[in-house]
N, CA, C and O atoms as a MOPAC input file, in Angstrom:
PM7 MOZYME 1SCF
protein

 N    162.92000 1   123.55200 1   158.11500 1
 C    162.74300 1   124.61100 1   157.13300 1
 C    162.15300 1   125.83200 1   157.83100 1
 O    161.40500 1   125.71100 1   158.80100 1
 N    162.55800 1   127.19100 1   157.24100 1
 C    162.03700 1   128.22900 1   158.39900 1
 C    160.98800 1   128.97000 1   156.87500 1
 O    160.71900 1   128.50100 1   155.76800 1
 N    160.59500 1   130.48800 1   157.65300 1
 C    159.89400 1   130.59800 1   156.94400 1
 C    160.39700 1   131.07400 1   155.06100 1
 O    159.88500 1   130.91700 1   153.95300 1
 N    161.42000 1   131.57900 1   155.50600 1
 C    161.99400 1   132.20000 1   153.83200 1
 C    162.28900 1   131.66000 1   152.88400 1
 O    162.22700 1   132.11100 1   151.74000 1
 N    162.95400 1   129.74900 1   153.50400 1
 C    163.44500 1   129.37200 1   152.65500 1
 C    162.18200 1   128.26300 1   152.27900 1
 O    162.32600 1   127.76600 1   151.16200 1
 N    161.07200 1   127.83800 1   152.97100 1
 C    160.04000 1   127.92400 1   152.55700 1
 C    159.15800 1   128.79200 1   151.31200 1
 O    158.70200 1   128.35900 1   150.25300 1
 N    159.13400 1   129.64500 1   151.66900 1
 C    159.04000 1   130.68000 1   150.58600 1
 C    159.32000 1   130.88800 1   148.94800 1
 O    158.61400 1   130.95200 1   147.94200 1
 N    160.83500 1   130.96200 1   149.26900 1
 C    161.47800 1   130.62300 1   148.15500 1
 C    161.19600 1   128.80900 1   147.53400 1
 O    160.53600 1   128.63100 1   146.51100 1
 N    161.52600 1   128.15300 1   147.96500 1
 C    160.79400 1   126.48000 1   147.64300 1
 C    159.35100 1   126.87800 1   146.61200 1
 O    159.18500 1   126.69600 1   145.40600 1
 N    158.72000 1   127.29700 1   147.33200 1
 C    157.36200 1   127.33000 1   146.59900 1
 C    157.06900 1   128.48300 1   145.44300 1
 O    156.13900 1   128.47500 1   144.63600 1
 N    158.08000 1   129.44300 1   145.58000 1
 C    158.33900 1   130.68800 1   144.39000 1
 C    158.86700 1   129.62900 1   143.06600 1
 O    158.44600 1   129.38900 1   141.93500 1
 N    160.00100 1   129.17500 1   143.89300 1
 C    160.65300 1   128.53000 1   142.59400 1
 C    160.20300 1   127.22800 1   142.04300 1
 O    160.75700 1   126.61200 1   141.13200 1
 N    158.75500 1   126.74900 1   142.92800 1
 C    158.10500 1   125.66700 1   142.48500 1
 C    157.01100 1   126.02500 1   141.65600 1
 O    156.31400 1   125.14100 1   141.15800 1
 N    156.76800 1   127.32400 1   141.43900 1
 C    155.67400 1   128.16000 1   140.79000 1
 C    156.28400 1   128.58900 1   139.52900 1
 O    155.54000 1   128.95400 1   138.61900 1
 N    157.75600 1   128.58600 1   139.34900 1
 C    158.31900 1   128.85900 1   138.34900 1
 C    158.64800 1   131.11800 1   138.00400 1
 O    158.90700 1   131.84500 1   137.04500 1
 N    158.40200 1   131.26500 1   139.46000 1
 C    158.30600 1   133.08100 1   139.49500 1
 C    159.25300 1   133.26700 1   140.02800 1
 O    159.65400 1   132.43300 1   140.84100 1
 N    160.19400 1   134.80200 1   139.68900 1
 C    160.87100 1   134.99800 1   140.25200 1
 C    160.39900 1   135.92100 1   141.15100 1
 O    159.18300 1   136.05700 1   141.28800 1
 N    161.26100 1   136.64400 1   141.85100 1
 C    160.84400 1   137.22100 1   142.94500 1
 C    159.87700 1   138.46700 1   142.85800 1
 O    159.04000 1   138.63000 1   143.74700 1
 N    159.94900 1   139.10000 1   142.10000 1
 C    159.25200 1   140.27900 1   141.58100 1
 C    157.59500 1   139.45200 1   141.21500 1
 O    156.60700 1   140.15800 1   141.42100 1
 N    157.42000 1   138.39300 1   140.83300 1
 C    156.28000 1   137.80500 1   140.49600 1
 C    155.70800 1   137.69000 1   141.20900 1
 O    154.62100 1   138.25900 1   141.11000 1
 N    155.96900 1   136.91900 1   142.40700 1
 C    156.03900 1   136.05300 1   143.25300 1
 C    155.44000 1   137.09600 1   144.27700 1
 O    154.79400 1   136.47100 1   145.11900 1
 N    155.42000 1   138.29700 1   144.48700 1
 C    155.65400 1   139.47300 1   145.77600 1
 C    154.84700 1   140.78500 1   145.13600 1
 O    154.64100 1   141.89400 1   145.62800 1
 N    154.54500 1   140.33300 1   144.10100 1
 C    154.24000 1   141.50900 1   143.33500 1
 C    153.01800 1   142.39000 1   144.20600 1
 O    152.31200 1   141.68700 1   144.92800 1
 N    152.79500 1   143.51100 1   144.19000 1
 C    152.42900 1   144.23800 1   145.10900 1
 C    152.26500 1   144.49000 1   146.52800 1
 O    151.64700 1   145.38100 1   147.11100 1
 N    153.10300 1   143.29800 1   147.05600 1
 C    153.25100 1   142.98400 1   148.79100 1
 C    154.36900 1   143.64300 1   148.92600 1
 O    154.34400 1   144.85400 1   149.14200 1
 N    155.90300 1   142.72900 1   148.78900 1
 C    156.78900 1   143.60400 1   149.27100 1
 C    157.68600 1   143.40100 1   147.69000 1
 O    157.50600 1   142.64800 1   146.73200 1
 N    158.70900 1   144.47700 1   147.99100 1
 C    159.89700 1   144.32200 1   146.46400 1
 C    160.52300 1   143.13800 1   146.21200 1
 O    160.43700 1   142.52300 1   147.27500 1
 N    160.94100 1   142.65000 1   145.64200 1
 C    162.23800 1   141.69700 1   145.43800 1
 C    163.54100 1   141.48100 1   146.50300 1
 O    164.26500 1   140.59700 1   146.96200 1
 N    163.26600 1   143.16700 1   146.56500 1
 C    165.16000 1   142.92400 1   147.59500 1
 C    164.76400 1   142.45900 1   149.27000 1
 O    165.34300 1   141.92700 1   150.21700 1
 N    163.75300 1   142.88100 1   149.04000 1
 C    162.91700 1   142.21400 1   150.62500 1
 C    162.92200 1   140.87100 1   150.56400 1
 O    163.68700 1   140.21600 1   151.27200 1
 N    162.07100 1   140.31000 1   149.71400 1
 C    161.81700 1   139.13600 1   149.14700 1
 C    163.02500 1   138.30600 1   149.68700 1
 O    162.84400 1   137.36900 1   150.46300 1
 N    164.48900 1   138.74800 1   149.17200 1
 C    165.51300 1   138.43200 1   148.96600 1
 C    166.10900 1   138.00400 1   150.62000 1
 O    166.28200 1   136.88600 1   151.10400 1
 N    166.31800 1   139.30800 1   151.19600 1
 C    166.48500 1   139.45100 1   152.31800 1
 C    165.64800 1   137.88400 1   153.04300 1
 O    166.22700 1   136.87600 1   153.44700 1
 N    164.09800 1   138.16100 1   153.00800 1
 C    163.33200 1   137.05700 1   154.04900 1
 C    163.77600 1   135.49300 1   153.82400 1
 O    163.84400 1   134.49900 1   154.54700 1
 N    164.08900 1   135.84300 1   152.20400 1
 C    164.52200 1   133.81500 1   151.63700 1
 C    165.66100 1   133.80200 1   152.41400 1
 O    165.75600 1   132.98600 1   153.33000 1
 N    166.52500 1   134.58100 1   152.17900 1
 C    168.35500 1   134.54700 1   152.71700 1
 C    168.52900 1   134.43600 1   154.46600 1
 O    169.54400 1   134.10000 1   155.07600 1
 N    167.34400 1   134.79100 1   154.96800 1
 C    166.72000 1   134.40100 1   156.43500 1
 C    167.71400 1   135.63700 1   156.93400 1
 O    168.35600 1   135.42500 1   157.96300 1
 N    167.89600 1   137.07300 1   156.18000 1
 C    168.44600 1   137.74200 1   156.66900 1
 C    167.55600 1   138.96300 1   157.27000 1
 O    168.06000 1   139.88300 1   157.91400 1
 N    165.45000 1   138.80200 1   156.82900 1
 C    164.94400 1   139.91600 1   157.66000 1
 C    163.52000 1   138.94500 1   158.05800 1
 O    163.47400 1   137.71600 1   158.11000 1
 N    162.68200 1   139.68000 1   158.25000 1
 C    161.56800 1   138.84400 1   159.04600 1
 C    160.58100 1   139.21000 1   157.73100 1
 O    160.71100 1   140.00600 1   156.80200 1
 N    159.44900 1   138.17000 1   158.12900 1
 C    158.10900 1   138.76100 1   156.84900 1
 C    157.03000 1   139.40000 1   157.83600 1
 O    156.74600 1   138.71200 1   158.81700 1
 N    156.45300 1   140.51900 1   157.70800 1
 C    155.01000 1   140.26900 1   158.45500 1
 C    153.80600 1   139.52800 1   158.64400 1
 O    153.77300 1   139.24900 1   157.44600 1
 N    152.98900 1   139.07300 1   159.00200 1
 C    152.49200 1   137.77300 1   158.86300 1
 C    151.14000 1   138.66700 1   157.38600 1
 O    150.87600 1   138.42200 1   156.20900 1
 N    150.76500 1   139.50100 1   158.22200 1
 C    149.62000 1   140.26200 1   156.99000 1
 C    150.55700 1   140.12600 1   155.34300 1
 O    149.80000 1   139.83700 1   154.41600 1
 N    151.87100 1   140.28100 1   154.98700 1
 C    152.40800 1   139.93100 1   153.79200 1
 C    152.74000 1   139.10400 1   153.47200 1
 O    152.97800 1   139.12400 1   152.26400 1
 N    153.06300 1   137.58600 1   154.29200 1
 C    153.06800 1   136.43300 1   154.12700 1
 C    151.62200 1   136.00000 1   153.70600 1
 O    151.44400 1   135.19700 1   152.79000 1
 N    150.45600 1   136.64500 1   154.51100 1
 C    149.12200 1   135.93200 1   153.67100 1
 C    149.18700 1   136.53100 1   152.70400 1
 O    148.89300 1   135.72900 1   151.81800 1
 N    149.49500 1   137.93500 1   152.06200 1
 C    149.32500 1   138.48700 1   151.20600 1
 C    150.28800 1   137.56700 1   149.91600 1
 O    149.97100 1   137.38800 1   148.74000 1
 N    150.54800 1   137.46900 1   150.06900 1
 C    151.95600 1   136.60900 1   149.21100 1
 C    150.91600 1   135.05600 1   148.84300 1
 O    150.69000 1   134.54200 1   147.74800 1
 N    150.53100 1   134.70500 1   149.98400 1
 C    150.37300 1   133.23700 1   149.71200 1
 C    149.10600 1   133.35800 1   148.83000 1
 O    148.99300 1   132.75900 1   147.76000 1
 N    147.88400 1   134.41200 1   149.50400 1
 C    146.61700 1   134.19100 1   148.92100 1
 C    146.77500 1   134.82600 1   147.17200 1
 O    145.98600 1   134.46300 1   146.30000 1
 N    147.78300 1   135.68400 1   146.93600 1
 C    147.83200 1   136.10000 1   145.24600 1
 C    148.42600 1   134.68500 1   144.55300 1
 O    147.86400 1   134.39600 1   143.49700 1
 N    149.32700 1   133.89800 1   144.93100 1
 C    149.98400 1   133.11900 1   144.58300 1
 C    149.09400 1   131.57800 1   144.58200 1
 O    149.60600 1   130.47800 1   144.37800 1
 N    147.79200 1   131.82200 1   144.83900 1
 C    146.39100 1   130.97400 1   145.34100 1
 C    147.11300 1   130.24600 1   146.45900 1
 O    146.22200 1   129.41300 1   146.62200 1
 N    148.01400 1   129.90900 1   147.34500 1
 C    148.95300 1   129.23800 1   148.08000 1
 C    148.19800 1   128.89600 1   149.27400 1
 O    148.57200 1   129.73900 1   150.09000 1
 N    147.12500 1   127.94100 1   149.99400 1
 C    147.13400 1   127.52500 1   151.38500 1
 C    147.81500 1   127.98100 1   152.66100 1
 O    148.77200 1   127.37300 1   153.14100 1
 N    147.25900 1   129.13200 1   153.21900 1
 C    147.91600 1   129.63300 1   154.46400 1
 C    148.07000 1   128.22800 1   155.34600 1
 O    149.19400 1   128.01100 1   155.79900 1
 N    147.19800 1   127.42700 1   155.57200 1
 C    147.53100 1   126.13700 1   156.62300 1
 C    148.48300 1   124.92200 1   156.05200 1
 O    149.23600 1   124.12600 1   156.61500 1
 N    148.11400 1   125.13700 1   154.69500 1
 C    149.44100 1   124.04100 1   154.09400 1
 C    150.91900 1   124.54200 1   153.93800 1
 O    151.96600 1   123.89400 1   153.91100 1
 N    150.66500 1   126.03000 1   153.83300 1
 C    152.22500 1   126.52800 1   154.28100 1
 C    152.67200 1   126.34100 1   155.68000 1
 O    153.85200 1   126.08600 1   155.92100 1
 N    151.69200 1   126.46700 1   156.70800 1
 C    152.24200 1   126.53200 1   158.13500 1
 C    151.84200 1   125.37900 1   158.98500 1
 O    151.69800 1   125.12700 1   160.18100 1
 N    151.71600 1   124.74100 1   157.72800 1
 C    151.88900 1   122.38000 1   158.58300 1
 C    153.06600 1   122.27200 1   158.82500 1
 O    153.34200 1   121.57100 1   159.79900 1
 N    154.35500 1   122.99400 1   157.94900 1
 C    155.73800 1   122.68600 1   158.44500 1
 C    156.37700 1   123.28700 1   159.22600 1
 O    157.59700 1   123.44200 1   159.18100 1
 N    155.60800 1   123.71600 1   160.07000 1
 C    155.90200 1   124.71100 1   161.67300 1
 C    154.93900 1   124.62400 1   162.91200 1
 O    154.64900 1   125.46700 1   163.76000 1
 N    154.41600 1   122.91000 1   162.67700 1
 C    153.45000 1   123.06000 1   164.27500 1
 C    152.63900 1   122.06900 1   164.11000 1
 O    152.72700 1   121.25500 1   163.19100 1
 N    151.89900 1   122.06900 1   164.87900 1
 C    151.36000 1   120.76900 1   165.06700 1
 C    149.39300 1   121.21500 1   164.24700 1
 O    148.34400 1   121.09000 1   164.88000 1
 N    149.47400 1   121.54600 1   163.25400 1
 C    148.55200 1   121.61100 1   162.09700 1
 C    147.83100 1   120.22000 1   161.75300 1
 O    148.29900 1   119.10800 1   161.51100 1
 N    146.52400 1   120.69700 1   161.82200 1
 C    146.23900 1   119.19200 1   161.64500 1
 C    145.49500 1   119.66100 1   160.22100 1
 O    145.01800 1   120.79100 1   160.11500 1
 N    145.43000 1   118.41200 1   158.84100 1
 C    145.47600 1   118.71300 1   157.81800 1
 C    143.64600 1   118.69000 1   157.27700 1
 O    143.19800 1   118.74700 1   156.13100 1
 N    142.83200 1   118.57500 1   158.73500 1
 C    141.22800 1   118.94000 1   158.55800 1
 C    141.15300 1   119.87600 1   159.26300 1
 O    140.59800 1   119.54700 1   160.31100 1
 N    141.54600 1   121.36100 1   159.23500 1
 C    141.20100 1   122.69000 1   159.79300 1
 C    141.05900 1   123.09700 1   158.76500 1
 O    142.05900 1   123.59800 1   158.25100 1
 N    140.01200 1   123.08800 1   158.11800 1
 C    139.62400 1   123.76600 1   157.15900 1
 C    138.45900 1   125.04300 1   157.60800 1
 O    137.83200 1   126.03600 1   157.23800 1
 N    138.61800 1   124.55400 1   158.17900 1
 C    137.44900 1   125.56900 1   159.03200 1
 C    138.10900 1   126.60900 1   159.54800 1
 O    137.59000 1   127.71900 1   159.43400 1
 N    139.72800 1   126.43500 1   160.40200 1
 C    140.51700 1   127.78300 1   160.26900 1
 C    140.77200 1   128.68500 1   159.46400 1
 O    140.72300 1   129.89900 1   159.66400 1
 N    141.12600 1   127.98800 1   158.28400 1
 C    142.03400 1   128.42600 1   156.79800 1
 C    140.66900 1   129.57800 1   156.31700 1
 O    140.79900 1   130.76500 1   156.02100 1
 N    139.57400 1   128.88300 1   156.35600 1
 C    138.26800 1   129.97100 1   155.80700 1
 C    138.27700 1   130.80100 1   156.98800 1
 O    138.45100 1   131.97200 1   156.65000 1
 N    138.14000 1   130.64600 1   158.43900 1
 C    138.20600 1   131.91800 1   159.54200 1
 C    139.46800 1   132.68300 1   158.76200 1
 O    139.03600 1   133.63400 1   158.11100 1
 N    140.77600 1   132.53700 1   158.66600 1
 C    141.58100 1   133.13700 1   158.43400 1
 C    141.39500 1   133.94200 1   157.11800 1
 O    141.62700 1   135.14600 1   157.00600 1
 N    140.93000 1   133.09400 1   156.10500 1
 C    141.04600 1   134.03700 1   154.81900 1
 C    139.93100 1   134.94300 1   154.90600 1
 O    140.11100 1   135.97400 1   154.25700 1
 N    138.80100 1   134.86400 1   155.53200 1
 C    137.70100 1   135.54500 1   155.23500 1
 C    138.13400 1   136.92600 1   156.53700 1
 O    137.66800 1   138.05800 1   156.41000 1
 N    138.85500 1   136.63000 1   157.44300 1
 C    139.58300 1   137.88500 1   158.20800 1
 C    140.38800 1   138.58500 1   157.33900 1
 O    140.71300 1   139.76700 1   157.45000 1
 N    140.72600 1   137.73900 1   156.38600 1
 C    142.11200 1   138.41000 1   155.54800 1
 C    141.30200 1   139.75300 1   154.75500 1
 O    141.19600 1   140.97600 1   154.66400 1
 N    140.95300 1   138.72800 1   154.39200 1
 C    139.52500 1   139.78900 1   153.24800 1
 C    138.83100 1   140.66100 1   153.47300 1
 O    138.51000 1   141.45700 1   152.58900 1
 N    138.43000 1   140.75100 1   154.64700 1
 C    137.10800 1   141.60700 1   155.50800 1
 C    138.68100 1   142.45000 1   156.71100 1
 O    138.54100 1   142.80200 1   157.88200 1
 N    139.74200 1   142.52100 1   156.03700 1
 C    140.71100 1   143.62600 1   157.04000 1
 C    140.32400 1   143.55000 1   158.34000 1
 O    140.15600 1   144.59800 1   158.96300 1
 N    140.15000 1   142.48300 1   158.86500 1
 C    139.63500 1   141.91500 1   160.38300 1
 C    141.09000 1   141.77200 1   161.10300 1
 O    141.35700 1   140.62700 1   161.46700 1
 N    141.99600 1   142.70500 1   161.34100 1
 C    143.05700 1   142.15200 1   161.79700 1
 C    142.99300 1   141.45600 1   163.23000 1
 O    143.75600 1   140.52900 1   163.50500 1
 N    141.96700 1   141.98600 1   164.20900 1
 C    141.80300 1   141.41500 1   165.73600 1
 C    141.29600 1   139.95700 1   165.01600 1
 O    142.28200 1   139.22800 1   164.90100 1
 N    140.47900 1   139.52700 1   164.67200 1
 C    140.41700 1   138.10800 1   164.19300 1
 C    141.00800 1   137.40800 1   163.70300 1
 O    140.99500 1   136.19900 1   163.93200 1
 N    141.92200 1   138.17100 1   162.61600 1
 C    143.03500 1   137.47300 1   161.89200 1
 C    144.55200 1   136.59600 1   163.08300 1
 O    145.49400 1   136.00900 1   162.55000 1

């Protein structure tokens, strides 16, 4: 699974369509584009996406690496970079 159609999985497991789902990150037709694996996401709008959607940045990206499912201690480094616009930390 890559990242879009990931994406979409969990939009349409949330029951949102794309406009919901993205709402103030990127449009729909973007949206569209990243599920259809026809453009890239930035990673700052992929968290942005996951953290409105309450979504686990490390439980989204267990299905791309060798994630181990007690880094919880990353997931808070990461969100609290997210939050505090720490991009060198992020």
């Amino acid at each position: 699974m890559n990242i879009g159609k990931k994406l979409k999985y969990l939009r349409l497991s949330l029951g949102l369509n794309r406009k919901q789902f993205a709402h103030g990150v990127v449009n729909e037709t973007y949206l569209a584009y990243v599920e259809n694996e026809e453009g890239k996401i930035r990673a700052k709008d992929l968290i942005a996406i996951l953290n409105q959607n309450h979504l686990s940045i490390i439980a989204f990206l267990a299905d791309f690496g060798n994630i181990q499912s007690d880094s919880f201690f990353y997931e808070n480094q990461a969100n609290d970079a997210f939050f505090n616009q720490d991009v060198q930390k992020l």
